[in-house]
N, C-alpha and C positions, 0 to 999 in steps of 0.2 A: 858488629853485634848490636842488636838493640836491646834497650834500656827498655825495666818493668813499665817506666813513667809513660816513653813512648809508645810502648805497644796499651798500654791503659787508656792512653790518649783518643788511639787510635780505634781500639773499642766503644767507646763513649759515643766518637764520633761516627762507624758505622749504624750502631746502634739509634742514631738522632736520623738519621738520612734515612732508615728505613722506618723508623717510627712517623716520620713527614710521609712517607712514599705512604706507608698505611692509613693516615689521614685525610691524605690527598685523593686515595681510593674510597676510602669511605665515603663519602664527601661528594663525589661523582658517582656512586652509586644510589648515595640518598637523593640527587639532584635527578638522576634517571628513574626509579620508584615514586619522585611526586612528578614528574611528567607524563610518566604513562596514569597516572591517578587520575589525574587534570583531562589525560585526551580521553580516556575512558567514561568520564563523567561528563563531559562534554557530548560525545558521542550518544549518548543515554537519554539525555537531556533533549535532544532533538526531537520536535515533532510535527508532525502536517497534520492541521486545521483547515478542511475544505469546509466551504458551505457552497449552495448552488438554489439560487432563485429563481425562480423558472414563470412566465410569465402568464402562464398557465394554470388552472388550479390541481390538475389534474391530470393522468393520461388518458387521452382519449380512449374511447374501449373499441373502435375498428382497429384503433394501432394496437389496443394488448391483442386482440383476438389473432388478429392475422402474425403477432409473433407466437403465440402458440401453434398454431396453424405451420408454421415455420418450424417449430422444434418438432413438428411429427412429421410434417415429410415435407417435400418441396412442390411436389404437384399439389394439394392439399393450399399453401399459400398461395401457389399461381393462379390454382382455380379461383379464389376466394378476390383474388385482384383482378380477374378479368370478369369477375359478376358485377365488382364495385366500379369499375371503368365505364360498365354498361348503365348503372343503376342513376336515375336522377338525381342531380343533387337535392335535390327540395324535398324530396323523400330520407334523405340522411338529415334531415334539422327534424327531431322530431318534438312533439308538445312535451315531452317529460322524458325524464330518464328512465324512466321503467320500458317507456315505448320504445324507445332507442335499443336499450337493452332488450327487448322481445322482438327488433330488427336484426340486430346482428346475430342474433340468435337463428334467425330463418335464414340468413345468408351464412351461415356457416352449417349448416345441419344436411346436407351434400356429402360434405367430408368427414364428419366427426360422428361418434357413435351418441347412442341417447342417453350411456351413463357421461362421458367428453362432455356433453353441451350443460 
């Protein structure tokens, strides 16, 4: 037979074993809630800073042209690279930008309509 004192005993003490087992789960789950906080925020925190200095001041404008030229069709750039293949270099340096700009303008006017140019 057991005794009130023993089984009291014995209460007390499953009583402490699952009160530790419930702390020890607390405790491992507050230790998992600030981890995923930490990788979370971390993760967030991350970012790409490019810069890109080009030696260049600018893009040339035979290269923007012939990429438009490119986005309408492909004949359209091929033609535009087999005039400039033909075309004198010394004629492409021209005294100003405006002049340059009213060159590429004639070497593309072939392909493009006269609202395009």
């Amino acid at each position: 037979e057991i005794s009130a004192s023993k089984m009291a005993a014995s209460c007390v003490r499953y009583r402490r074993s699952v009160t530790r087992l419930g702390y020890h789960n607390m405790l491992f789950l507050l230790l998992l809630v600030l981890l995923e906080v930490i990788v979370v925020t971390e993760a967030k925190s991350k970012s790409v800073v490019a810069t890109l200095d080009a030696k260049w001041r600018d893009t040339p404008l035979l290269l923007e042209a012939s990429e438009f030229l490119a986005q309408e069709s492909n004949d359209a750039f091929w033609g535009l690279a087999n005039k400039v293949a033909d075309v004198d270099p010394v004629k492409m340096t021209a005294e100003s930008d405006h002049s340059y700009h009213h060159y590429i303008q004639k070497l593309t006017r072939d392909f493009l309509s006269e609202a395009q140019i």
